[in-house]
C-alpha positions as semicolon CSV with decimal commas, in nm:
position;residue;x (nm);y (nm);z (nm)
1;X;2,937;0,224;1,246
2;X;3,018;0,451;0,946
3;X;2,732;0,675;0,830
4;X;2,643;0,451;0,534
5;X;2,602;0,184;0,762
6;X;2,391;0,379;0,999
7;X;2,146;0,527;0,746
8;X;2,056;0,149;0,705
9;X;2,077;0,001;1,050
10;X;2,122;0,228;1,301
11;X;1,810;0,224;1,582
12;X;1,665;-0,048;1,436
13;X;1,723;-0,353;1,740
14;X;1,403;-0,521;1,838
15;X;1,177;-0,347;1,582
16;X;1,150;-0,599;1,325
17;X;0,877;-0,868;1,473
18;X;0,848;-1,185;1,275
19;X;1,228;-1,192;1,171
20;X;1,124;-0,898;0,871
21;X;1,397;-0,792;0,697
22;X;1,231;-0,432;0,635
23;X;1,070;-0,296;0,953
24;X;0,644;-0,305;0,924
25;X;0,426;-0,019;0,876
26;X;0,250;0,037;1,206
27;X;-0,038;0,220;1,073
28;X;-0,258;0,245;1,390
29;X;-0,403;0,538;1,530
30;X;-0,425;0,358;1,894
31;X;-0,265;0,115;2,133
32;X;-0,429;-0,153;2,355
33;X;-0,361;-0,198;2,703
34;X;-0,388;-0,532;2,903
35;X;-0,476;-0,345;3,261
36;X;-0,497;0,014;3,432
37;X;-0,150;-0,030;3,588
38;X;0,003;-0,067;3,211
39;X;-0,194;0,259;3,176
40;X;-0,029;0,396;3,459
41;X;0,337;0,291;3,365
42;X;0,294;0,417;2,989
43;X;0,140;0,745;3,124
44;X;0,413;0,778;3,362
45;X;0,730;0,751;3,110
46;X;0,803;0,412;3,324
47;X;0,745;0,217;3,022
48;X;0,855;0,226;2,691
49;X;0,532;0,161;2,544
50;X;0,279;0,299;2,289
51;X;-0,060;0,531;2,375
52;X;-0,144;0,707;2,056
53;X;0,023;0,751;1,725
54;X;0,000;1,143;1,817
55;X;0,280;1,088;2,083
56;X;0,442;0,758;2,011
57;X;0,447;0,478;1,734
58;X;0,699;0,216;1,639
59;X;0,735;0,332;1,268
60;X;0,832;0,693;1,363
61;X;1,036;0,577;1,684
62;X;1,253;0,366;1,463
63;X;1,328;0,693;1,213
64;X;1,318;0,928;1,510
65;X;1,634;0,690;1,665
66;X;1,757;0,667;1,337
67;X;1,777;1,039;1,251
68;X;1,992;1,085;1,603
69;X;2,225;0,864;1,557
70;X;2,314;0,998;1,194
71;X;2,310;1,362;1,352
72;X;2,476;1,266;1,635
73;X;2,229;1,374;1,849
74;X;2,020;1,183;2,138
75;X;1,717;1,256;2,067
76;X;1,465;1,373;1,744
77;X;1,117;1,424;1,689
78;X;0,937;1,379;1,374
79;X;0,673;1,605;1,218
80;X;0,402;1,622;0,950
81;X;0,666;1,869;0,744
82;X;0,971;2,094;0,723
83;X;0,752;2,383;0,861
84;X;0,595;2,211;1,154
85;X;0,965;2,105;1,281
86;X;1,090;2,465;1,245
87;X;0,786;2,666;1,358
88;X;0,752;2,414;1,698
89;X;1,132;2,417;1,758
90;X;1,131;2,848;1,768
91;X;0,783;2,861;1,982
92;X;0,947;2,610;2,196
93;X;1,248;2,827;2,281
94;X;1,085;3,209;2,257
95;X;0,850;3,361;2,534
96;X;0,642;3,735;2,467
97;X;0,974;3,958;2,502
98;X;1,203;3,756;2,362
99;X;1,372;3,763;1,999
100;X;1,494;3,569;1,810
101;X;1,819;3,629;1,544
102;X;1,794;3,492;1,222
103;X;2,020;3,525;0,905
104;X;1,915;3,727;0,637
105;X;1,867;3,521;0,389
106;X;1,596;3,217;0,504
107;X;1,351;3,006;0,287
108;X;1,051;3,227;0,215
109;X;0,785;3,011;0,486
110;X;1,041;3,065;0,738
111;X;1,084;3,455;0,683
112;X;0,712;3,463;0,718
113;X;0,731;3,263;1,067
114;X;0,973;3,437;1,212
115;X;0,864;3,819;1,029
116;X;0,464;3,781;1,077
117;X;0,371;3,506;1,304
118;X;0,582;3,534;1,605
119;X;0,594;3,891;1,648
120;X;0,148;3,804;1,663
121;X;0,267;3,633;2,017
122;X;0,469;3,905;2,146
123;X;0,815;3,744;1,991
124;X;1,045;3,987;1,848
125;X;1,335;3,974;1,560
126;X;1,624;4,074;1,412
127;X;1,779;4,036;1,093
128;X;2,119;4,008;1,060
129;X;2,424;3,925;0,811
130;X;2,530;3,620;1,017
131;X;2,837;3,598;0,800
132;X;2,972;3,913;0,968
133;X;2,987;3,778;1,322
134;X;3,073;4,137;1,395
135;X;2,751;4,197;1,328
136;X;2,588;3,920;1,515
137;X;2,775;4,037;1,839
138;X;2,660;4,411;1,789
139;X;2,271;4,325;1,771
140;X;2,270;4,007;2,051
141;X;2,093;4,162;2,392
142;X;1,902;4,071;2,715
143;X;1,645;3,931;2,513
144;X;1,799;3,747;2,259
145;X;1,703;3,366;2,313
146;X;1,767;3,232;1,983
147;X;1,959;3,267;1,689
148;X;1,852;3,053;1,392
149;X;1,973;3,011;1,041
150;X;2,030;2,770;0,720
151;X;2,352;2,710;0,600
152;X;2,399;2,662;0,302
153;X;2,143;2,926;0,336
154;X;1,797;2,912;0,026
155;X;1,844;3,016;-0,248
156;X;2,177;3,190;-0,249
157;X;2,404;2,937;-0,021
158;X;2,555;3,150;0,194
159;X;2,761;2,997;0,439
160;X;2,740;3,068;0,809
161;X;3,053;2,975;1,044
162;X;2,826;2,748;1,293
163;X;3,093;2,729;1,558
164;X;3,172;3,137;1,588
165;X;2,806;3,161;1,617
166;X;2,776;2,895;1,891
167;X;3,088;3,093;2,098
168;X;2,923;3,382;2,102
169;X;2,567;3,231;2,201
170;X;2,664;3,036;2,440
171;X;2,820;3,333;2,637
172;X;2,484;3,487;2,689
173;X;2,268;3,120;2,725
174;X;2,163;3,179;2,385
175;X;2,014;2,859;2,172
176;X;2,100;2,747;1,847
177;X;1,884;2,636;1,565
178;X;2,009;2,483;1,256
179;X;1,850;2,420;0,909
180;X;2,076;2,129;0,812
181;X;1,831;2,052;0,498
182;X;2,059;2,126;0,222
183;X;2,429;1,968;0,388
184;X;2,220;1,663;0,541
185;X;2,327;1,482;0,818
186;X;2,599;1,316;0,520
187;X;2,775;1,667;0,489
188;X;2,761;1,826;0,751
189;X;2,657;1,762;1,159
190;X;2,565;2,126;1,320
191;X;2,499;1,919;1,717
192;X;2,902;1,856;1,651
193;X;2,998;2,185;1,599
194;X;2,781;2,307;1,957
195;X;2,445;2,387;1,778
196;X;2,143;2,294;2,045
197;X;1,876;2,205;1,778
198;X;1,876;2,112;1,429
199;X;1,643;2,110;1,190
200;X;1,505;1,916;0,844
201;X;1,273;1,989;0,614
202;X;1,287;1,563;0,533
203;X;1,058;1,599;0,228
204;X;1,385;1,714;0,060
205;X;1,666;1,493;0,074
206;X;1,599;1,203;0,370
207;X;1,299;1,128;0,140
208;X;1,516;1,173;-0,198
209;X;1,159;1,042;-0,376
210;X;0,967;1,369;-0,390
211;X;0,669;1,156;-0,235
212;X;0,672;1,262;0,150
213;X;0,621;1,570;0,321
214;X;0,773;1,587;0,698
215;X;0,978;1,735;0,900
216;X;1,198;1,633;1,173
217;X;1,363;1,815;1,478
218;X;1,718;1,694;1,624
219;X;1,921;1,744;2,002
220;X;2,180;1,617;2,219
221;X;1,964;1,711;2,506
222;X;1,680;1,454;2,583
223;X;1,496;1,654;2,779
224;X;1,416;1,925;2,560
225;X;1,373;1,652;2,310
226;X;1,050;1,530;2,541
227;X;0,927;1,874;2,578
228;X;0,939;1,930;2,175
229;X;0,781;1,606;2,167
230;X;0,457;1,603;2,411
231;X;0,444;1,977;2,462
232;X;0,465;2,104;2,129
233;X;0,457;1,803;1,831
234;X;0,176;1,632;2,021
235;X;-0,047;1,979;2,108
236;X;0,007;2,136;1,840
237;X;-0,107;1,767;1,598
238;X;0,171;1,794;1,315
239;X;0,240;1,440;1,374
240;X;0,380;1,233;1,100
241;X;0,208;0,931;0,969
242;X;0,365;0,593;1,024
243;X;0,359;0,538;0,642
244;X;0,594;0,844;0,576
245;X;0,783;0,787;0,798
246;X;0,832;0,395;0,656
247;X;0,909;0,579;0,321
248;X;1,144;0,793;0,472
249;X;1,355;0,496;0,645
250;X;1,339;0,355;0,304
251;X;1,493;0,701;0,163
252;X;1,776;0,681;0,415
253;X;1,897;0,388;0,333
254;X;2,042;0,535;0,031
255;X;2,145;0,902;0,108
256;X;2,524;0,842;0,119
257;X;2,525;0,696;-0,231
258;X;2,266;0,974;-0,315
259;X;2,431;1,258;-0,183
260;X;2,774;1,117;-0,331
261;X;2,657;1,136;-0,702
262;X;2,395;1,436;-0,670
263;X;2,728;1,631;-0,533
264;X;2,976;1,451;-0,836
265;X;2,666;1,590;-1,042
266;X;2,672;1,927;-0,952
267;X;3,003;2,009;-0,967
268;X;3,010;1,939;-1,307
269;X;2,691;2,172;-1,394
270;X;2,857;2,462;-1,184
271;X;3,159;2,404;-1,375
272;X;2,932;2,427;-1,681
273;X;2,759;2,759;-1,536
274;X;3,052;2,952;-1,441
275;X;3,182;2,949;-1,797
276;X;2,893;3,030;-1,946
277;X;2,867;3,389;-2,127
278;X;2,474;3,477;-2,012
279;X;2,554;3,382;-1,651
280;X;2,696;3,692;-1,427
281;X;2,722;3,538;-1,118
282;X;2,704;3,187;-0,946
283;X;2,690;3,073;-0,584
284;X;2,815;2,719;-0,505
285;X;2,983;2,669;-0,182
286;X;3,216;2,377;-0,368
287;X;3,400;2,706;-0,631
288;X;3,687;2,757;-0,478
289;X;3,619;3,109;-0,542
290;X;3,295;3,136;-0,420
291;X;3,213;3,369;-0,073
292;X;3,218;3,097;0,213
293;X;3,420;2,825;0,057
294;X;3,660;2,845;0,328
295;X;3,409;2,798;0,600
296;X;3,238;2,539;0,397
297;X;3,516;2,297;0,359
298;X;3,611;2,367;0,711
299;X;3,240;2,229;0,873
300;X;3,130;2,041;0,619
301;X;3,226;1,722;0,417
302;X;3,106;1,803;0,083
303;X;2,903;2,031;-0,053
304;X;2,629;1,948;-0,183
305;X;2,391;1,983;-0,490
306;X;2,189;2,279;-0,455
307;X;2,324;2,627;-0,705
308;X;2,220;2,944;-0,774
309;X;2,298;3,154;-1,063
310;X;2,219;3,497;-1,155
311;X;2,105;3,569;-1,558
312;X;2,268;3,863;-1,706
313;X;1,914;4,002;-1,734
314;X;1,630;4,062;-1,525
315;X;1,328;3,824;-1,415
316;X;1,160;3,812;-1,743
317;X;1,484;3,692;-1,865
318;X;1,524;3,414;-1,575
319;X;1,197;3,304;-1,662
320;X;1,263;3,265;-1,989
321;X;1,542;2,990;-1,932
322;X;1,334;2,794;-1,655
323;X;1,044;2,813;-1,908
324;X;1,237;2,651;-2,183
325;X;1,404;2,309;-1,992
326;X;1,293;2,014;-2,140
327;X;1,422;1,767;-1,923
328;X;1,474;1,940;-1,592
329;X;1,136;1,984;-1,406
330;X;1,051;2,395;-1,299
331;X;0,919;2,284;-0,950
332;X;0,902;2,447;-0,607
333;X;1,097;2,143;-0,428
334;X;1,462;2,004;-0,382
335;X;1,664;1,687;-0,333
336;X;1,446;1,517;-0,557
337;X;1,629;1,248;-0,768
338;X;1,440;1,481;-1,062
339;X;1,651;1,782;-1,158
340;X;1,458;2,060;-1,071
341;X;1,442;2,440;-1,128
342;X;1,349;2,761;-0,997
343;X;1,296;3,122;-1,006
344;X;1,303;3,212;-0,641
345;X;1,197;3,563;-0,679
346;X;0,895;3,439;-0,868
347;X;0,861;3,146;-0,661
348;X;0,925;3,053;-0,310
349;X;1,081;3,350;-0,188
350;X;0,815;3,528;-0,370
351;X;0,714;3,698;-0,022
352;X;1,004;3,854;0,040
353;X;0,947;4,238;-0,072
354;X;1,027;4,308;-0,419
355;X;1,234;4,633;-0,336
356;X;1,430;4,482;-0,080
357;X;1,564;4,172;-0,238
358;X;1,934;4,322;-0,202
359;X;1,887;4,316;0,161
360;X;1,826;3,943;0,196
361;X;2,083;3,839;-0,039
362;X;1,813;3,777;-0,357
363;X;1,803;3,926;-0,727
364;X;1,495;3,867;-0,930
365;X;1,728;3,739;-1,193
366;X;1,854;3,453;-1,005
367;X;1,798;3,090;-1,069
368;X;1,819;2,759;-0,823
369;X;1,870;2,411;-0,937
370;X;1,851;2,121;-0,754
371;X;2,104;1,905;-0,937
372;X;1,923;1,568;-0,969
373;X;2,069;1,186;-1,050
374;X;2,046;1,182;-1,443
375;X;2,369;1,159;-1,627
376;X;2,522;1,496;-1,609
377;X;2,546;1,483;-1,959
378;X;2,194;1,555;-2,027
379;X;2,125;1,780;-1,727
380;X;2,424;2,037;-1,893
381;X;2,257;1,993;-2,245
382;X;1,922;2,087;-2,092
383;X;2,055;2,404;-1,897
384;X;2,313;2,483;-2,247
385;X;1,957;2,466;-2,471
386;X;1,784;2,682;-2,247
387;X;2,020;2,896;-2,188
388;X;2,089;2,982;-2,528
389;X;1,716;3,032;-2,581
């Protein structure tokens, strides 16, 4: 099946009781059993039945299945949000001693996993330009377990070549872990390029609605899948509810077409942007001219609807032009059928230290938008008003 056909069908034999088109809600906390040695099978892995909506439920197992097939993976798990997925995939994979490489530019609650929680349990870091695999290769050593990164990379899409990062770790046993929440599993498949794990923030795109939070972990291999799962999800508790994760089946059933016009969208506004006189700079992996381009067209299929501009000003002046949209929304989130706006700097990279912004790849003048499905039309005469404001 082709991906638009998955997102609607894939994973979903045998789960629709009563002939319903739409598969039901199972919102239960518990399962019944009919005798001990039912118990014992479930309890066992010899049967494919339910316990406890902590560990298993039909809901989540159908957009668990779903989310594997469309990442090409064999396995997923599914989490109460973006965070829980990525903070249980790294302590999953990192030991006291280890470290872990990550790219220096992440999304701000990810810096401040990776920067001030893990280093609490004896886990190390380093930070590196993972776009200079030169780089990568001089700071990798006996310790190095994982290397993790976004690409596009929040806020300033910076591409990272996913399969020179894979040759490299795989040479010293190293695992890779993806943040695939701005390509989506319709751009762009990290498992296919030799990435171990991938990650989603789902509140963003899968949803598309801007009315779930979740998250939702990805692998080829099953086994660590089961260990992410029971070891981690279910000990840990960031367990999704069956009701999100209905709304987030619904959601996929419409992220081709989504992603299709949020990218036609977005084009067109960074097209408006990069002609503009008051904007210096603008990062969009789909410029021709823009740093990673190359790479970009090269792993993924499209790209995207996320930009980032930089104001020739400073922050008062950025905030300024996100204060002044009518239309578009100023709002922390993304992949929201909403246009919305940020100042990262001010926002949600706002822990990152204000004197070392160059260093991650971050100006306080830049902007993000999170091109939206309006007509186009309006979203440029919204940016073209505020801009000239």
């Amino acid at each position: 099946m082709k991906f638009d056909t998955k997102s609607i069908h894939a994973g979903s034999k045998g789960s629709n009781p009563s002939n319903a088109l739409n598969p039901p809600i199972f919102q239960t906390s518990t399962f019944v059993f009919d005798n001990i040695e039912q118990v014992k099978k479930v309890m066992s892995f010899e049967s494919d039945d339910y316990v406890y909506t902590r560990g298993n439920n039909p809901t989540l197992r159908l957009l668990e299945n779903r989310m594997a097939e469309l990442e090409g993976g064999n396995g997923a798990v599914a989490f109460a949000s973006g965070m829980a997925a990525i903070s249980s995939a790294l302590f999953s994979l990192l030991k006291p001693n280890d470290n872990v490489i990550v790219h220096k530019t992440l999304y701000g609650s990810s810096y401040s996993v990776v920067t001030k929680l893990l280093p609490q349990y004896g886990v190390n870091y380093k930070i590196v330009d993972l776009t200079k695999i030169e780089d990568l290769v001089d700071k990798i050593d006996d310790n190095t377990k994982v290397i993790y990164f976004e690409t596009p990379s929040n806020p300033n899409l910076s591409i990272v070549d996913i399969k020179k990062v894979v040759e490299i770790a795989k040479i010293k046993n190293i695992k890779v872990v993806v943040d695939n929440t701005f390509a989506t599993p319709y751009f762009q498949n990290p498992l296919e390029l030799g990435a171990d794990v991938v990650v989603h923030s789902a509140t963003k795109y899968i949803c598309g609605h801007g009315d779930v939070v979740a998250g939702l972990a990805v692998s080829k291999d099953i086994d660590y899948i089961n260990s992410l799962k029971f070891e981690y999800m279910c000990e840990f508790g960031g367990v999704m509810s069956p009701f999100n994760a209905w709304l987030l089946l619904r959601g996929l059933k419409t992220l081709g077409v989504r992603m299709r016009q949020h990218e036609a969208n977005a084009i067109k506004v960074a097209d408006f942007l990069k002609k503009h006189p008051r904007v210096k700079s603008i990062m969009y992996p789909g410029l021709e001219d823009c740093k990673g381009h190359d790479i970009a067209k090269e792993q993924m299929r499209g790209y995207g609807a996320i930009i980032s501009f930089e104001i020739d000003g400073n922050i008062e002046d950025a905030i300024k032009v996100v204060d002044n949209v009518e239309l578009i929304k100023l709002a922390v989130s993304l992949g929201d059928c909403e246009t919305l706006i940020e100042v990262p700097a001010a926002m949600t990279h706002s822990g990152y230290p204000k004197e070392e912004l160059s260093r991650f790849g971050l100006t306080e003048s830049m902007i993000r938008i999170s091109v939206g499905l309006e007509d186009v039309e309006d979203i440029i005469a919204d940016l073209e008003q505020a801009l000239e404001k």
